[in-house]
mmCIF file of the C-alpha atoms, coordinates in Angstrom:
data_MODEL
# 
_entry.id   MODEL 
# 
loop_
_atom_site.group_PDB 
_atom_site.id 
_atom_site.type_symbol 
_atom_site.label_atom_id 
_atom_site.label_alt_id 
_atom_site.label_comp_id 
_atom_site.label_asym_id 
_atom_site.label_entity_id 
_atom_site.label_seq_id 
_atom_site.pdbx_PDB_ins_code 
_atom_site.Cartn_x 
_atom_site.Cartn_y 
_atom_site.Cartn_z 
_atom_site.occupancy 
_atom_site.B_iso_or_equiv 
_atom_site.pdbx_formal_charge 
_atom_site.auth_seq_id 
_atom_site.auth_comp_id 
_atom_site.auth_asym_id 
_atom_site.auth_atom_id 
_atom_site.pdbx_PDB_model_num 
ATOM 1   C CA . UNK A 1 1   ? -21.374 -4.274  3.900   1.00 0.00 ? 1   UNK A CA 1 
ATOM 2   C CA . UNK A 1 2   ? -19.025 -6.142  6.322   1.00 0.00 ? 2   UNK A CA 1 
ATOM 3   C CA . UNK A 1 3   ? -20.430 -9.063  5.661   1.00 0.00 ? 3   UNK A CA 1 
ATOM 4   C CA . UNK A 1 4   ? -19.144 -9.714  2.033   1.00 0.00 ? 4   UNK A CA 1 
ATOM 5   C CA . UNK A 1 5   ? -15.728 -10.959 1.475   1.00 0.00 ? 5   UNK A CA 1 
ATOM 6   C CA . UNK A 1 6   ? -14.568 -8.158  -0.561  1.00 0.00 ? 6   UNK A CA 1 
ATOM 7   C CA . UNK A 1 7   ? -15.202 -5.947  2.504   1.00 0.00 ? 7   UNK A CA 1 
ATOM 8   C CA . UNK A 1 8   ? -13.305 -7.755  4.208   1.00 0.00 ? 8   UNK A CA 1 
ATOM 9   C CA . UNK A 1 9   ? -10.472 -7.440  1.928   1.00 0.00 ? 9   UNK A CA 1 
ATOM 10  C CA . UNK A 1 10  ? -10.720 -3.706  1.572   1.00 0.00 ? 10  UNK A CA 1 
ATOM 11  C CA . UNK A 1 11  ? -10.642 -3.502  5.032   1.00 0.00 ? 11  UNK A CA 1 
ATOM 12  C CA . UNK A 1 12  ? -7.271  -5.484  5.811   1.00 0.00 ? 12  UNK A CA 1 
ATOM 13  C CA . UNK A 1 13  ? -5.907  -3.094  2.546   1.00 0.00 ? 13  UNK A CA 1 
ATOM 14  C CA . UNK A 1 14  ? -6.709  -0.217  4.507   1.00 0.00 ? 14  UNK A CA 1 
ATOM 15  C CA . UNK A 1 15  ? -5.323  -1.763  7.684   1.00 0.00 ? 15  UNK A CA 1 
ATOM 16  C CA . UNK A 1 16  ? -1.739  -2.605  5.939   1.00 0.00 ? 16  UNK A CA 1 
ATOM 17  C CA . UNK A 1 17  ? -1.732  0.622   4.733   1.00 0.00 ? 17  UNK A CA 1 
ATOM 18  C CA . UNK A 1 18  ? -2.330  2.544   8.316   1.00 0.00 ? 18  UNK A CA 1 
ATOM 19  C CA . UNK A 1 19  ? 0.328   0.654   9.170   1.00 0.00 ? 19  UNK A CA 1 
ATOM 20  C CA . UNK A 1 20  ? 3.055   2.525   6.897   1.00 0.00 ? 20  UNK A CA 1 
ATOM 21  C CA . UNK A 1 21  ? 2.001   5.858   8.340   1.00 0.00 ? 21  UNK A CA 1 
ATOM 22  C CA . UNK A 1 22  ? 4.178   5.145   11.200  1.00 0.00 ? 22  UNK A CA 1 
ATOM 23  C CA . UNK A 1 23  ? 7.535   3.871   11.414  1.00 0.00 ? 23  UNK A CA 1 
ATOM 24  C CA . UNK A 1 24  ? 10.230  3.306   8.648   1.00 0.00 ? 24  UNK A CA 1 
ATOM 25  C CA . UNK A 1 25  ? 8.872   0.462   6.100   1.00 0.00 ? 25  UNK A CA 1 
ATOM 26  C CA . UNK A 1 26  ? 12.390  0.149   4.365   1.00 0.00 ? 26  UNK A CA 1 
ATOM 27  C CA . UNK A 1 27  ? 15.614  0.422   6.782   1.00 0.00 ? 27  UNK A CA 1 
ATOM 28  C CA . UNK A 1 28  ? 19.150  0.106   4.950   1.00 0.00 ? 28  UNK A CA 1 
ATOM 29  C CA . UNK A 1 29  ? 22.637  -0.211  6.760   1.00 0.00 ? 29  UNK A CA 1 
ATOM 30  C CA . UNK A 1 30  ? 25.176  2.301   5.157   1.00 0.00 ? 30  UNK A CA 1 
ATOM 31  C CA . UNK A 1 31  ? 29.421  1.303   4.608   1.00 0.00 ? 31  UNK A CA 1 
ATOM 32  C CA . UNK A 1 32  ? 29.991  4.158   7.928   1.00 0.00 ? 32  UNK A CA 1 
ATOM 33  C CA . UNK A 1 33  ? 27.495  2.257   9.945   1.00 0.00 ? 33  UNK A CA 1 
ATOM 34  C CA . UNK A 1 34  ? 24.446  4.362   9.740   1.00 0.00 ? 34  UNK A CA 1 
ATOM 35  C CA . UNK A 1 35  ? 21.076  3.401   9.676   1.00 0.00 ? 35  UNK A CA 1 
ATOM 36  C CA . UNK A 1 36  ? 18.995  4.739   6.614   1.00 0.00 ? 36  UNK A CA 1 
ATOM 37  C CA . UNK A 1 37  ? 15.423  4.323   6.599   1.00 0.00 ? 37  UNK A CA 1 
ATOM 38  C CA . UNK A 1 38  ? 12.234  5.147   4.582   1.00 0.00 ? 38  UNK A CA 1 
ATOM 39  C CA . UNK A 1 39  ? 9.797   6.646   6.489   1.00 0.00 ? 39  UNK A CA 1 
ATOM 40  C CA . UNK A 1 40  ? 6.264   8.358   5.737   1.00 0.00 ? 40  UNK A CA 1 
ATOM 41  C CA . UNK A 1 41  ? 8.014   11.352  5.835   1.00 0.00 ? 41  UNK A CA 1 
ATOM 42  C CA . UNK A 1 42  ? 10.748  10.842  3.703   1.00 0.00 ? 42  UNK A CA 1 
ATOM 43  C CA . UNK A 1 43  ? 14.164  9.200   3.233   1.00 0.00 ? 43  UNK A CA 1 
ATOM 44  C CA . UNK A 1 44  ? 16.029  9.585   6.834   1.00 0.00 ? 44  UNK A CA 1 
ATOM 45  C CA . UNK A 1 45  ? 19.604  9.074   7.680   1.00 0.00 ? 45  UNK A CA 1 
ATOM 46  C CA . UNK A 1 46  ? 20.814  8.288   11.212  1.00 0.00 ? 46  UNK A CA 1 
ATOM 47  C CA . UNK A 1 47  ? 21.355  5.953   14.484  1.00 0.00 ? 47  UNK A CA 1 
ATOM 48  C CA . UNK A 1 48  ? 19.033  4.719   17.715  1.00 0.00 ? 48  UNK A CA 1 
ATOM 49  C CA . UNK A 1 49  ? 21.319  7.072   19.731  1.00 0.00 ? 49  UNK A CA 1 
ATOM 50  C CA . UNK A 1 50  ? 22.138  10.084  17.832  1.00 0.00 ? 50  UNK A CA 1 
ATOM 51  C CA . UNK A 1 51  ? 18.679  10.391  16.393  1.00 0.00 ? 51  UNK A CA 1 
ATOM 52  C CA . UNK A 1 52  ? 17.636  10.362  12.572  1.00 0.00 ? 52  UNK A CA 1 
ATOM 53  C CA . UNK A 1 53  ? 17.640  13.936  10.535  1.00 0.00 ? 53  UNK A CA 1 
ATOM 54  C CA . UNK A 1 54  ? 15.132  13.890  7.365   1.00 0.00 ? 54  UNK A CA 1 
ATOM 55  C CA . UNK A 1 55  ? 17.999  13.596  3.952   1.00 0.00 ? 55  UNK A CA 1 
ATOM 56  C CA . UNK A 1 56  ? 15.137  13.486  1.477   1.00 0.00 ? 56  UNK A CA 1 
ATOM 57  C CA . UNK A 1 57  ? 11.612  13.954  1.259   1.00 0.00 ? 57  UNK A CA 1 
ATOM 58  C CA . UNK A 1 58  ? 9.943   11.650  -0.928  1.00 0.00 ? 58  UNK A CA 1 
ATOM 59  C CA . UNK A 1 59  ? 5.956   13.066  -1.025  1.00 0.00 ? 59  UNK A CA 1 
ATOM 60  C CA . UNK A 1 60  ? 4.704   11.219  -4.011  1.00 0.00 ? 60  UNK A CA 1 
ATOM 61  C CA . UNK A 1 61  ? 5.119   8.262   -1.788  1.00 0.00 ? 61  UNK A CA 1 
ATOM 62  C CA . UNK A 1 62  ? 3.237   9.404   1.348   1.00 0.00 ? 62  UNK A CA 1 
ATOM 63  C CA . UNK A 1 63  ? 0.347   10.623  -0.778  1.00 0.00 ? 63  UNK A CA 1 
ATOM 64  C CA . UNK A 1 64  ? 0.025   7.204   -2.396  1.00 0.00 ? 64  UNK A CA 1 
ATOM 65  C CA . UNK A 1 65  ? 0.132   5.923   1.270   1.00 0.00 ? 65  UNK A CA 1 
ATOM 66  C CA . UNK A 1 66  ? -2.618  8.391   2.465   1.00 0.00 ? 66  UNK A CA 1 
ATOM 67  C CA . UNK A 1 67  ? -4.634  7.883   -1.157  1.00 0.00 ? 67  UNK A CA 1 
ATOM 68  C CA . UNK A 1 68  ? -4.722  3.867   -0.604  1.00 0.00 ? 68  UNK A CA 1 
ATOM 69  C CA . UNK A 1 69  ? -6.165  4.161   2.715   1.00 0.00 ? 69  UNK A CA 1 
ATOM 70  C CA . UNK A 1 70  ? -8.450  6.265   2.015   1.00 0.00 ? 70  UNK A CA 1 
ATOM 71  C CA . UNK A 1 71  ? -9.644  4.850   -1.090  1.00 0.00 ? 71  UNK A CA 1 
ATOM 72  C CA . UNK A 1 72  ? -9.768  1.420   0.402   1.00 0.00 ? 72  UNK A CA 1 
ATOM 73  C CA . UNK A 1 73  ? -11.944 2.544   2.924   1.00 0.00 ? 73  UNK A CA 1 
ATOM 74  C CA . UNK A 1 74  ? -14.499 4.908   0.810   1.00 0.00 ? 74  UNK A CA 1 
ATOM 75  C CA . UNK A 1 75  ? -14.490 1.430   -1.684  1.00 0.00 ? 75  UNK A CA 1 
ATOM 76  C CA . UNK A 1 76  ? -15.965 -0.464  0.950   1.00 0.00 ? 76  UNK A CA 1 
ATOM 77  C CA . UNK A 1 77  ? -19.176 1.820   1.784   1.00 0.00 ? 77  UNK A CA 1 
ATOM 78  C CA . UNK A 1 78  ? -20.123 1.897   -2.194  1.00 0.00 ? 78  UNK A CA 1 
ATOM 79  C CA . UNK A 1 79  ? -21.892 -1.763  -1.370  1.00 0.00 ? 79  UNK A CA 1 
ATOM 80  C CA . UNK A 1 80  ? -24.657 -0.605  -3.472  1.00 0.00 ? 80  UNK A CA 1 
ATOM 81  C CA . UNK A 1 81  ? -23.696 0.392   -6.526  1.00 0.00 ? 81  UNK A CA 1 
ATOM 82  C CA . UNK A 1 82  ? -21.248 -2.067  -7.639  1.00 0.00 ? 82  UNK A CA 1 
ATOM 83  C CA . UNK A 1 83  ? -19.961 -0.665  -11.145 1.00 0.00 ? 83  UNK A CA 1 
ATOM 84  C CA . UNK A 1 84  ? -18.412 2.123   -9.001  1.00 0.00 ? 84  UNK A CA 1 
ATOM 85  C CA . UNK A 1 85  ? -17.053 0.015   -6.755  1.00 0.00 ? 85  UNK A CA 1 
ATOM 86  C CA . UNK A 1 86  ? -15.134 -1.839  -9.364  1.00 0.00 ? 86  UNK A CA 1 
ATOM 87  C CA . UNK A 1 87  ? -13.968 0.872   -10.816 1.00 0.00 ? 87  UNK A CA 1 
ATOM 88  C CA . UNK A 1 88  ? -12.580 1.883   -7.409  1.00 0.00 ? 88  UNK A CA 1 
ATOM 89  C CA . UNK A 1 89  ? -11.265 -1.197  -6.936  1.00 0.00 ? 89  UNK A CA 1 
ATOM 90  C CA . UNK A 1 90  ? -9.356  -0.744  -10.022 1.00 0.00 ? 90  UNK A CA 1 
ATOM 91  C CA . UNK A 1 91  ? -7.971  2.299   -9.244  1.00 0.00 ? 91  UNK A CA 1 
ATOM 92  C CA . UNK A 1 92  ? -6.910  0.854   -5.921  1.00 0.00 ? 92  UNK A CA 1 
ATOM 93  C CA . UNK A 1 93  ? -5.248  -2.273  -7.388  1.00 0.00 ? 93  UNK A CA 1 
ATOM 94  C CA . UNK A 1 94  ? -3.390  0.293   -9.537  1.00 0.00 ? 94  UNK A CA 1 
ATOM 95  C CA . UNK A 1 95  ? -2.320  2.718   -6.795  1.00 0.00 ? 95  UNK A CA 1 
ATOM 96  C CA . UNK A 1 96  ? -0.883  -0.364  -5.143  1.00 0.00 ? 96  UNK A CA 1 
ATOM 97  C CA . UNK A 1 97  ? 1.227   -1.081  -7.948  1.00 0.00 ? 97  UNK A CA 1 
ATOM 98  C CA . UNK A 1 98  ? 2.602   2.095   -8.084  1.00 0.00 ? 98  UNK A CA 1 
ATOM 99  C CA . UNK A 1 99  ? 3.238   2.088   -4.252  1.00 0.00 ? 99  UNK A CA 1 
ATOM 100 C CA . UNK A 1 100 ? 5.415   -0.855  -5.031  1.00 0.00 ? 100 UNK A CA 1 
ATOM 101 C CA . UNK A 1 101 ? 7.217   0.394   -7.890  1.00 0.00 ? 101 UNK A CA 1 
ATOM 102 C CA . UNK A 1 102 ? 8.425   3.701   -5.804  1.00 0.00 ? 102 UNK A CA 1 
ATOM 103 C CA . UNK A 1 103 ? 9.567   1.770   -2.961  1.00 0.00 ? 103 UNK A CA 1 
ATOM 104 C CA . UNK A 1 104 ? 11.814  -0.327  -5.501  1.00 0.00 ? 104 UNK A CA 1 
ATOM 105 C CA . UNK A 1 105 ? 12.955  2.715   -6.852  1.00 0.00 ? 105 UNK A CA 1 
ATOM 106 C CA . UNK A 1 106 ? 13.585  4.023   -3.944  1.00 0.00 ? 106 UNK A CA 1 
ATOM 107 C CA . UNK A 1 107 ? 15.125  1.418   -2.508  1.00 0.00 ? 107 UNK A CA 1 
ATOM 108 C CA . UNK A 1 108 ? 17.319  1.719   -5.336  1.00 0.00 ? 108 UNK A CA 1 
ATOM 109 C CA . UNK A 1 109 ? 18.171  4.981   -5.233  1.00 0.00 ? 109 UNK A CA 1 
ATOM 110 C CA . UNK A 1 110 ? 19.536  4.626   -1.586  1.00 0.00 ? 110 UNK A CA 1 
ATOM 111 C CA . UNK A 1 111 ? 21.379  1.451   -2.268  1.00 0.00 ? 111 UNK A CA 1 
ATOM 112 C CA . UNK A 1 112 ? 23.251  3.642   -5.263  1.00 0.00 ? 112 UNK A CA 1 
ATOM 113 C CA . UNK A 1 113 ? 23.323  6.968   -3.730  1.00 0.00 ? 113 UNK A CA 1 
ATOM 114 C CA . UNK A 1 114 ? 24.453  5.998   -0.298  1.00 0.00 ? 114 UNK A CA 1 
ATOM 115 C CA . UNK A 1 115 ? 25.518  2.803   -1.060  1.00 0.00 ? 115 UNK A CA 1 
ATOM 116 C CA . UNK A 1 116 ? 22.945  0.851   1.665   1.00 0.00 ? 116 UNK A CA 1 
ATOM 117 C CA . UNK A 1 117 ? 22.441  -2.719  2.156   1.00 0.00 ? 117 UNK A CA 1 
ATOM 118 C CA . UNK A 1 118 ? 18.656  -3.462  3.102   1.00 0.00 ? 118 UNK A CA 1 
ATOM 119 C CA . UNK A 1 119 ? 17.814  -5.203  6.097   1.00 0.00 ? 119 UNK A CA 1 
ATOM 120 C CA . UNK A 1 120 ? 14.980  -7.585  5.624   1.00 0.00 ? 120 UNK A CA 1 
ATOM 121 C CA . UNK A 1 121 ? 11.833  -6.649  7.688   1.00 0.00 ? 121 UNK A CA 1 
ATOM 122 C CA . UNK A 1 122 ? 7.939   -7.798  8.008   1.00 0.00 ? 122 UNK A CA 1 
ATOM 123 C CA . UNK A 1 123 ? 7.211   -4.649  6.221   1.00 0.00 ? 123 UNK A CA 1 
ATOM 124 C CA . UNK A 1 124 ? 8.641   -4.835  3.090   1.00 0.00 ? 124 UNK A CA 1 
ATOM 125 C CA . UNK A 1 125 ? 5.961   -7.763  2.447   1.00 0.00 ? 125 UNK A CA 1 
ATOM 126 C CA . UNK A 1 126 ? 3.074   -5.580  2.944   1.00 0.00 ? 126 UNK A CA 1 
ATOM 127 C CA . UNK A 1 127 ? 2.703   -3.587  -0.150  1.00 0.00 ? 127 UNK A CA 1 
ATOM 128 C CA . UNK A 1 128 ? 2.507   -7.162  -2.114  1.00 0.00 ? 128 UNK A CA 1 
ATOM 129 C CA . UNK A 1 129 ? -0.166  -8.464  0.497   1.00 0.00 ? 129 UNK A CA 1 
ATOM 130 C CA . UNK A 1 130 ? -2.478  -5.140  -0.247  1.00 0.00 ? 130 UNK A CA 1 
ATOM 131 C CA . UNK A 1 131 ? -1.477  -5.619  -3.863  1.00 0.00 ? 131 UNK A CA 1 
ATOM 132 C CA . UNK A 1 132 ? -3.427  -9.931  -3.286  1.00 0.00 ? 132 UNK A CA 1 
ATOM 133 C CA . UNK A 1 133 ? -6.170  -8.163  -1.455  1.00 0.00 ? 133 UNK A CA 1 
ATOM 134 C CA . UNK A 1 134 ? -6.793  -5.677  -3.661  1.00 0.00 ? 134 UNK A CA 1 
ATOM 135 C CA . UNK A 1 135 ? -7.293  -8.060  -6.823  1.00 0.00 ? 135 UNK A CA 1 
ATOM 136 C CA . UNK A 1 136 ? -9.063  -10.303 -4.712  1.00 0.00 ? 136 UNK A CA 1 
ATOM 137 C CA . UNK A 1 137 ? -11.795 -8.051  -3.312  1.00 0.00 ? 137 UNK A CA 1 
ATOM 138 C CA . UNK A 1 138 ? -11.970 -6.484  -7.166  1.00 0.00 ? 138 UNK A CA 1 
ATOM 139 C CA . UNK A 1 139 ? -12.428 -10.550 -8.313  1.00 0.00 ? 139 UNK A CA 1 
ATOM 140 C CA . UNK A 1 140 ? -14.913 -11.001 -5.332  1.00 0.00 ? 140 UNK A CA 1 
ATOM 141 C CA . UNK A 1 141 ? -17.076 -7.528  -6.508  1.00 0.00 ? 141 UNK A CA 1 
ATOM 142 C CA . UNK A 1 142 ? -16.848 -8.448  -10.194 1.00 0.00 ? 142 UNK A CA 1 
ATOM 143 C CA . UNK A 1 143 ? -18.066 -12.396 -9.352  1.00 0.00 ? 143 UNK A CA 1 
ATOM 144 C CA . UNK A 1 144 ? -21.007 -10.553 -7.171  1.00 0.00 ? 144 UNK A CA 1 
ATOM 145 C CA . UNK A 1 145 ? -22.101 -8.180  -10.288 1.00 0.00 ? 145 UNK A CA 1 
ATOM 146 C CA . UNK A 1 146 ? -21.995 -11.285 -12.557 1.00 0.00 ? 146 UNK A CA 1 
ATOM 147 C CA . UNK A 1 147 ? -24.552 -13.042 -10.166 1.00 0.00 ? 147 UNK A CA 1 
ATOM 148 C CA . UNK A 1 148 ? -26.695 -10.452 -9.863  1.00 0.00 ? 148 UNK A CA 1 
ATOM 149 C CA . UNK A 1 149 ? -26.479 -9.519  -13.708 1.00 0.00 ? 149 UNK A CA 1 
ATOM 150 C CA . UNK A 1 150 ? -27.271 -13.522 -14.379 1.00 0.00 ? 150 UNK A CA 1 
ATOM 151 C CA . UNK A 1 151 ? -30.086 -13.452 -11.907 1.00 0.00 ? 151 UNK A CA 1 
ATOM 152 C CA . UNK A 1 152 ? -31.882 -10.285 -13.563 1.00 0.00 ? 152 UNK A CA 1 
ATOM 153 C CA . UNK A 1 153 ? -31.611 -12.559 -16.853 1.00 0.00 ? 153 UNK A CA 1 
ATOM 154 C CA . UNK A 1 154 ? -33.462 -15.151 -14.933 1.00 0.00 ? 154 UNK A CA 1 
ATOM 155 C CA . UNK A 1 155 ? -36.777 -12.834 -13.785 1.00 0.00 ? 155 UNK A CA 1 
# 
């Protein structure tokens, strides 16, 4: 339910990740003065006025993306049976990782292949901030199965 705190950190993980299904989450300056950007789509090369044409399509990424959200969110209505939910949780808290680890390889790969400078932006944050929710709705789920395990001791 909405009511626990873990909910409410599943939810703002699935919120963060909505949020890199549109828009570039990673934007580079290139030596010539073009703008190269990571996208859900893909890596895309271009400029505000000219417009931006797809370079490389990077779909490992955008399913992690669409895999995190929707695994956030189908985490959340498995209230009940708890075991599940951690191991859910677990699997989330490891997609994250991965999320993170592509877009520094990524990032990487454009700052060697097309020699880009990145441009700091809010969204380059965001994978680390679903990375602290994600551990701490799996902490809040695993202190809630400890309490209930400790109260059926108790009866």
């Amino acid at each position: 339910m909405i009511q626990r705190i873990q909910s409410l950190y599943l939810l703002l993980t699935t919120l963060l990740s909505l949020l890199f299904l549109n828009g570039s989450f990673l934007s580079f300056f290139n030596k010539t003065g073009a703008v190269i950007k990571i996208t859900f789509k893909g890596i895309e090369e271009g400029s505000t006025t000219q417009g931006f044409a797809l370079i490389d399509k990077l779909l490992p990424l955008s399913i992690v993306l669409i895999l995190i959200s929707a695994l956030s969110l189908i985490t959340i209505f498995f209230f009940k049976k708890r075991a599940v939910q951690i191991w859910l949780s677990g699997i989330l808290i490891g997609l994250v990782s991965f999320l993170i680890l592509a877009c520094g390889h990524s990032s990487y790969l454009i700052m060697t292949k097309y020699s880009g400078e990145i441009v700091p932006g809010v969204k380059m944050a965001l994978p680390f901030l679903m990375l602290i929710f994600s551990i701490l709705a799996y902490r809040g789920i695993k202190k809630d199965d400890q309490l209930v395990k400790s109260n059926d001791r108790l009866r």
